[in-house]
C-alpha positions in Angstrom: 42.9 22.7 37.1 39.9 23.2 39.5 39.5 20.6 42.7 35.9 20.0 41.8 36.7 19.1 37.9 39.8 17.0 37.6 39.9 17.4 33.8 41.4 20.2 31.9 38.4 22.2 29.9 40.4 21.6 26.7 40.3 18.0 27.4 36.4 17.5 29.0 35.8 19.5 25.7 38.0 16.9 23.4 35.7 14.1 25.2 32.5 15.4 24.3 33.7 16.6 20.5 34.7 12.5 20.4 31.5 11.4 21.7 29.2 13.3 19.6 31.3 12.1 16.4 30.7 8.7 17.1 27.2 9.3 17.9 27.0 11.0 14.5 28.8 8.2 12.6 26.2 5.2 14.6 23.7 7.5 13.6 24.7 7.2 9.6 25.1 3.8 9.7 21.9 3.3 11.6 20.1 5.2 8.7 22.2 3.4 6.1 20.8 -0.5 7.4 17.7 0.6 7.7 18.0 2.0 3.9 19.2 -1.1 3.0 16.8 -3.0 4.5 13.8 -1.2 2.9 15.6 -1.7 -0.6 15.9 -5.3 0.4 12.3 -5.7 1.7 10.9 -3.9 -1.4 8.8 -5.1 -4.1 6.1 -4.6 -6.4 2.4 -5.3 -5.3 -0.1 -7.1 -8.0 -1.4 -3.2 -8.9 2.3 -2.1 -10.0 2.5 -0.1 -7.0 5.6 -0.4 -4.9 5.7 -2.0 -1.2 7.4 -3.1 1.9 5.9 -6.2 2.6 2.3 -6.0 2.7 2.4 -1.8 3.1 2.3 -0.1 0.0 4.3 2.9 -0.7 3.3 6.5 -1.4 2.1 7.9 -3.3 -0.9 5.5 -3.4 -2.3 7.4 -6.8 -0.2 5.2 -9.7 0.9 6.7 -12.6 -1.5 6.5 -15.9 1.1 3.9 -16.9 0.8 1.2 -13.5 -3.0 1.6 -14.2 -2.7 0.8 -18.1 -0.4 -2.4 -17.1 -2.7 -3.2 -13.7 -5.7 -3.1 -16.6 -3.4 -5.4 -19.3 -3.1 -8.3 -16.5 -6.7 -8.0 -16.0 -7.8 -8.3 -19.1 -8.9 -11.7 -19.0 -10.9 -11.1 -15.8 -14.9 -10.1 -16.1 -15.0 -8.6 -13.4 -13.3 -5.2 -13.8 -13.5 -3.6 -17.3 -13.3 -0.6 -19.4 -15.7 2.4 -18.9 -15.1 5.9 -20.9 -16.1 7.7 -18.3 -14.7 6.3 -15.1 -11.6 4.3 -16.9 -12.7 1.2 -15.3 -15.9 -0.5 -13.4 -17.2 -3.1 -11.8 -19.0 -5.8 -15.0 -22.1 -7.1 -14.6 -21.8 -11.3 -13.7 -17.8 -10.9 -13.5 -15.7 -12.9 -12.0 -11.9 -12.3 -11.0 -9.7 -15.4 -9.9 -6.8 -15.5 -8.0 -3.6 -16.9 -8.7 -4.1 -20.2 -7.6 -8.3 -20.3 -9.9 -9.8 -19.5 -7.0 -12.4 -16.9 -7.3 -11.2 -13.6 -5.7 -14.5 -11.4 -6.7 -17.3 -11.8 -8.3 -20.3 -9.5 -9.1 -23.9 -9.8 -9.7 -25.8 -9.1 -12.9 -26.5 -5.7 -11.3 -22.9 -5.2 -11.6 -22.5 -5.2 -7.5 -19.9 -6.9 -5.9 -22.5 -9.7 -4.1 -22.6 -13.3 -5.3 -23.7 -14.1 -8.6 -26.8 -15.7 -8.2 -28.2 -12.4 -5.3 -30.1 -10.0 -7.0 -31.4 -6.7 -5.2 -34.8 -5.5 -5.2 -35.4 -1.7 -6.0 -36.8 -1.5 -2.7 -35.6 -3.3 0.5 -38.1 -5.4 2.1 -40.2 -3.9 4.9 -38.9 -3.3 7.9 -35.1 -3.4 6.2 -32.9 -0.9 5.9 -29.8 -1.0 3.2 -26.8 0.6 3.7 -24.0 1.3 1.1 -20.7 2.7 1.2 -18.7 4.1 -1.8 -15.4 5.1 -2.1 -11.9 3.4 -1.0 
């Protein structure tokens, strides 16, 4: 035994093998809740997609067989249907309601999303400029 170390080195070596066990096993556990937790917080968006709370899970591309079932529920909406080229589109005057009735979209007769009754011009009026964004 050394002055400046009061502790045998098998001992001050014990300590630290003790410590990093039960930093190892609070560590497991740790994970283990917070796999729990997301199992328990889990559920299935309105697409068929999974989710934690309003977060959807990945992979965000579903499987041919959520996007079968997401079009099966929306069947009875007009406002996203069937096209043999792009699988599905926006329909011209559709309307998609919510839960509750309440309309959620709607489309034009152009088959934009825009209010029913707006109709665009080919060209915007003078001195306005259109904008439009595609994708996700």
């Amino acid at each position: 035994m050394s002055p400046s170390n009061p502790l045998p080195r098998s001992s001050a070596r014990g300590k630290r093998g003790r410590l990093a066990r039960r930093a190892t096993v609070a560590a497991l556990l740790a994970f283990a809740l917070l796999e729990l937790a997301a199992r328990a917080l889990c559920d299935e968006a309105n697409n068929g997609m999974p989710r934690i709370g309003r977060f959807p899970l990945l992979p965000l591309r579903p499987t041919e067989s959520v996007v079968r079932a997401s079009l099966e529920r929306s069947k009875p909406s007009t406002y996203v249907v069937a096209d043999a080229e792009l699988g599905w589109t926006i329909g011209r005057s559709g309307v998609d309601l919510d839960a509750s009735g309440a309309t959620k979209y709607e489309s034009n007769g152009q088959g934009l999303r825009a209010a029913r009754e707006h109709v665009y011009a080919p060209q915007p009026a003078p001195g306005r400029v259109r904008i439009v964004t595609l994708g996700d």
